[in-house]
C-alpha positions as CSV (number, residue, x, y, z in Angstrom):
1,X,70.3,99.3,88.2
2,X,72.5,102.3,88.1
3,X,72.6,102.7,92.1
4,X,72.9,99.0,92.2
5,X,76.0,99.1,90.2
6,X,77.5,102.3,92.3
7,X,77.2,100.2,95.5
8,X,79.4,97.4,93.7
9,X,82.0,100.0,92.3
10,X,81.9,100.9,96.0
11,X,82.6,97.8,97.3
12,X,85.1,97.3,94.4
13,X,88.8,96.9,95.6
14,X,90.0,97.9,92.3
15,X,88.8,101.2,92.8
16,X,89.7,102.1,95.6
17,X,93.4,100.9,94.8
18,X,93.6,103.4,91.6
19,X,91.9,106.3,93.6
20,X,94.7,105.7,96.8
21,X,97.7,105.5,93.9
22,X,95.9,108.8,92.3
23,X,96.3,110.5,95.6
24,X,99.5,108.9,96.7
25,X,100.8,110.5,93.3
26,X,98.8,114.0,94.5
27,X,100.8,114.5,97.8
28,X,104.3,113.4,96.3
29,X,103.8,116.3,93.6
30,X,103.3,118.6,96.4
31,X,105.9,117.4,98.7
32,X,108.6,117.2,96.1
33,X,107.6,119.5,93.3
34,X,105.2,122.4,94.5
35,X,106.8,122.7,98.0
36,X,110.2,123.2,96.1
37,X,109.2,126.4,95.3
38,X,108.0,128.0,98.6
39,X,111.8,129.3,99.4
40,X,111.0,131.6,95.9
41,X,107.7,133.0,96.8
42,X,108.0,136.5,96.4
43,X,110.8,136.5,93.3
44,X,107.8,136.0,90.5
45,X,104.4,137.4,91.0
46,X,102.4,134.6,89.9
47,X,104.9,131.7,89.1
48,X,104.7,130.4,92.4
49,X,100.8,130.4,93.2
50,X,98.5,127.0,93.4
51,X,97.5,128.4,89.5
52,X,100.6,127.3,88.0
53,X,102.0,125.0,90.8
54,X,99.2,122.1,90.4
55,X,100.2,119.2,89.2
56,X,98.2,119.5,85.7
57,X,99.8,122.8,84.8
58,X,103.0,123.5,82.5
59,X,105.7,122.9,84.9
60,X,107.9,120.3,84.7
61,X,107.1,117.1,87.0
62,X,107.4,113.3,86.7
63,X,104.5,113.3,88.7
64,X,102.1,114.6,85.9
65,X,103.9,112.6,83.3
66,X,103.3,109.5,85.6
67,X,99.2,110.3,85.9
68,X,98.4,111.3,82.2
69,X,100.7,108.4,81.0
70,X,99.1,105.8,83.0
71,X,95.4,107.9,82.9
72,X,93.7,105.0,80.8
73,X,94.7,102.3,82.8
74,X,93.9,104.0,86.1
75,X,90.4,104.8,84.0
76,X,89.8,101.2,83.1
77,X,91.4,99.2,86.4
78,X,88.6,101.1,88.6
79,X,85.5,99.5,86.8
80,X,85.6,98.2,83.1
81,X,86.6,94.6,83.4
82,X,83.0,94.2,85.2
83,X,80.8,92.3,82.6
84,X,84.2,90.3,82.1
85,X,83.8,89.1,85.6
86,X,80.5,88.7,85.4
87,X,80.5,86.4,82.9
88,X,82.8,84.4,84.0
89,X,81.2,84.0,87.4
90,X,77.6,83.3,85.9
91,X,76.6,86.4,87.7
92,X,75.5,87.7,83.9
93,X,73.1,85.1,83.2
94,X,71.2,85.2,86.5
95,X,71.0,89.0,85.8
96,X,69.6,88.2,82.1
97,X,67.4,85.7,83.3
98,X,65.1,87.9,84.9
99,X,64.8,90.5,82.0
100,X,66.9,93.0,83.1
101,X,69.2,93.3,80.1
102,X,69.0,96.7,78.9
103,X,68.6,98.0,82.7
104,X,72.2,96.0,83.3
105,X,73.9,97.2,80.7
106,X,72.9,100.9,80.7
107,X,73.9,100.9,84.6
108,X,77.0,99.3,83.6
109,X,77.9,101.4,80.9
110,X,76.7,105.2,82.8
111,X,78.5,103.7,86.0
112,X,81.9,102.8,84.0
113,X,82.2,106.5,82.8
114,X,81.6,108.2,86.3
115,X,83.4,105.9,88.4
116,X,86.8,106.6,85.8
117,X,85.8,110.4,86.3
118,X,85.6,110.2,90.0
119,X,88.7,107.7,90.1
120,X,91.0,111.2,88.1
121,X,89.0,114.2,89.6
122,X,89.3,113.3,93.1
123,X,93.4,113.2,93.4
124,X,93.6,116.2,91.2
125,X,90.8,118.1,93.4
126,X,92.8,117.2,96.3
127,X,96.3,117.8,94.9
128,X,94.7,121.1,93.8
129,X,93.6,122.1,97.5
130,X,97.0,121.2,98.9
131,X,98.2,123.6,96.3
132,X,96.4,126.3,97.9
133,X,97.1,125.2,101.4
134,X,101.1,125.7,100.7
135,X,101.2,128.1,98.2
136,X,99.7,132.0,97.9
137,X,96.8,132.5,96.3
138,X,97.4,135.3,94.0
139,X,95.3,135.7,91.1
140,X,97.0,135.7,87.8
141,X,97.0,139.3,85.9
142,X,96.4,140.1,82.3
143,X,98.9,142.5,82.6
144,X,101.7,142.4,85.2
145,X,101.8,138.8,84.7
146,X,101.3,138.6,80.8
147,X,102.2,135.3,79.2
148,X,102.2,134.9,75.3
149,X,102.3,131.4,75.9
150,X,99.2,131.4,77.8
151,X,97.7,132.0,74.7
152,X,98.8,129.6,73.2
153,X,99.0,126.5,75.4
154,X,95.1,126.5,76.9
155,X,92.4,126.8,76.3
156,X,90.5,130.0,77.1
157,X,93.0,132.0,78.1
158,X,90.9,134.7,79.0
159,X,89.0,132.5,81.4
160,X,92.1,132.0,83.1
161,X,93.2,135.7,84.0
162,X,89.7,136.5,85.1
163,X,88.3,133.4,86.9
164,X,91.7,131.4,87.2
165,X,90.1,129.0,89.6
166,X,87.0,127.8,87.3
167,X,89.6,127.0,84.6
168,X,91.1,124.7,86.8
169,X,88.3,123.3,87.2
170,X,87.3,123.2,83.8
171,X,90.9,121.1,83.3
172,X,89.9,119.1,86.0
173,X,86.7,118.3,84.2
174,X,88.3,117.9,81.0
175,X,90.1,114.6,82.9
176,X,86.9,113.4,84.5
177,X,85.1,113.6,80.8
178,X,88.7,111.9,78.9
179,X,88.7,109.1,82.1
180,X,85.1,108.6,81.0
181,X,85.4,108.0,77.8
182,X,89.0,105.9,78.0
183,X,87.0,103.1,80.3
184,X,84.2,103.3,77.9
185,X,86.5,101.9,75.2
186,X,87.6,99.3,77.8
187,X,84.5,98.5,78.6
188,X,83.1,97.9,74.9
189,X,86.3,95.9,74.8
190,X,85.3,93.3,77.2
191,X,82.3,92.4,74.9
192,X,84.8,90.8,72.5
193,X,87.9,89.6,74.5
194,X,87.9,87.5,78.0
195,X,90.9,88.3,78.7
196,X,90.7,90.7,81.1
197,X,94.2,91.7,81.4
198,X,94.0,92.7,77.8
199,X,90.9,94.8,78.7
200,X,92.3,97.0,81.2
201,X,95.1,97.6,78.9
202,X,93.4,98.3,75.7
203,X,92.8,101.9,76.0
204,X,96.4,102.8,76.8
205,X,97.3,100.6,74.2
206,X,94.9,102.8,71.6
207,X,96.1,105.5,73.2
208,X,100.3,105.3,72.8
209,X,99.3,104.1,68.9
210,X,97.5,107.3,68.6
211,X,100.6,109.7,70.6
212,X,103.2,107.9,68.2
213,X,100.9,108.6,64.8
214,X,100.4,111.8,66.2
215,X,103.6,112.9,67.0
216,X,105.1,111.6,63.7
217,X,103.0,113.8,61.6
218,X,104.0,116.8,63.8
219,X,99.9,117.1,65.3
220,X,100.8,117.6,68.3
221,X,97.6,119.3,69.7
222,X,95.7,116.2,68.7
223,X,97.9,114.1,71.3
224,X,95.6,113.6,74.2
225,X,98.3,113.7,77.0
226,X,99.2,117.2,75.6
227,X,96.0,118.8,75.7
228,X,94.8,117.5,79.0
229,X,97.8,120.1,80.8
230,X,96.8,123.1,81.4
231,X,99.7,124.4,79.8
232,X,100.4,122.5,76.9
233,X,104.1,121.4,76.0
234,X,103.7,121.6,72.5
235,X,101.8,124.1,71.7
236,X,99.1,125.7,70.0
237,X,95.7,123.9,71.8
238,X,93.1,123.1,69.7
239,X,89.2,122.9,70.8
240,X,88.5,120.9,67.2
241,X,91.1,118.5,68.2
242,X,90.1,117.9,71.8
243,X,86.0,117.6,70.7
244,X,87.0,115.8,67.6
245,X,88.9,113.4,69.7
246,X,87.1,112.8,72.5
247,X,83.6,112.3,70.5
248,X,85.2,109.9,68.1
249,X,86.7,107.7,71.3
250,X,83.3,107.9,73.1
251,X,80.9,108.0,69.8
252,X,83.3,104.6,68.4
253,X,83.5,102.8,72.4
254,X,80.0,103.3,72.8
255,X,79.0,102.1,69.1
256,X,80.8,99.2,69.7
257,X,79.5,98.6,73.3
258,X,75.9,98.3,71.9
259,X,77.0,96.2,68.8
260,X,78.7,94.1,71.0
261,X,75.7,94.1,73.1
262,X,73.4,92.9,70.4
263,X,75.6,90.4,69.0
264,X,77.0,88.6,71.6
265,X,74.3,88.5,74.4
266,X,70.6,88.5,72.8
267,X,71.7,86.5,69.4
């Protein structure tokens, strides 16, 4: 049922939508933002490089702001308002009818998660590579090109000086896995709501109450657009706050999705 579902998300118009606006977003960071810098190369050692000219590191573009901000929409749009349609097409019940219930809603639920992952990781992979097809790739030193802030903004900071390109990628995960889990509390949405609107919405929705409680009592590393840069604005990064927050979206979403399950399709 899993593959089954995979060749609908790949026939799914939504998703390729979100992946070409992820992409579109990709190339305008590099063509406005990371090429700006190519008349400097050679003034800073490691400013300039494809390690802190990506679009998820620390410097300043509209671009990243635009992708984190709109993150759980682009999460949800690709894939979660599925059973929603199904439901209201009568696809569900033919699906139910021949016994397939937990097989359909396991697919739906593993598919949901990857396709958000895949919908984030493959504009940043690409905005990445364009990175190092513009800029020099200089590896960052511990000592010539010592940062306090590093220290304080990311996660494993050592990581970074010694294998900078794997903690890129671990960023780049870090989005795949958040995507995941923001379309998983879309998806468990759609078992209580038919408005589908509302259910591609509801994570970003969860997710501005959350910045704005947050930011008011000054925890800033526990605001999800914050942490997911490689470089933190506010620092100091906190692993607790990044675990605690992504198993308490995924652990509630996916409680819910199997309540929700229970209650409103086999009673």
């Amino acid at each position: 049922m899993a593959a089954f579902f995979m060749k609908r998300a790949l026939y799914n118009r939504a998703f390729y939508l979100m992946l070409v606006f992820g992409i579109v977003i990709a190339f305008l960071h590099i063509y406005q933002d990371a090429t700006y810098f190519l008349d400097m190369v050679g003034e800073d050692r490691v400013l300039f490089t494809p390690y802190q000219s990506w679009i998820e590191f620390g410097l300043s573009s509209n671009y990243r702001y635009i992708l984190l901000l709109l993150l759980p929409i682009i999460s949800a749009i690709s894939f979660s308002d599925t059973y929603a349609k199904d439901l209201q097409t009568g696809y569900l019940k033919a699906i139910l009818s021949k016994g397939k219930m937990k097989a359909y809603f396991t697919g739906l639920y593993v598919t949901n998660f990857i396709v958000a992952g895949v919908t984030i990781a493959i504009p940043l992979l690409i905005n990445l590579y364009l990175a190092f097809m513009t800029l020099p790739n200089i590896k960052p030193d511990p000592i010539l090109d010592y940062n306090p802030l590093q220290y304080e903004s990311t996660l494993f900071p050592n990581l970074y000086y010694q294998f900078p390109l794997l903690h890129t990628l671990f960023y780049i995960l870090l989005a795949f896995i958040f995507a995941g889990m923001y379309a998983t509390i879309c998806l468990s949405v759609s078992l209580y709501v038919k408005n589908r609107f509302f259910i591609v919405v509801a994570a970003f929705i969860i997710d501005m109450f959350l910045a704005i409680i947050l930011n008011m009592t000054q925890l800033y590393s526990w605001v999800p657009a914050s942490f997911l840069t490689q470089l933190a604005a506010q620092p100091p990064v906190s692993l607790l706050a990044i675990v605690t927050i992504f198993l308490l979206g995924l652990g509630g979403s996916t409680y819910f999705y199997i309540l929700g399950v229970k209650r409103r399709v086999i009673v």
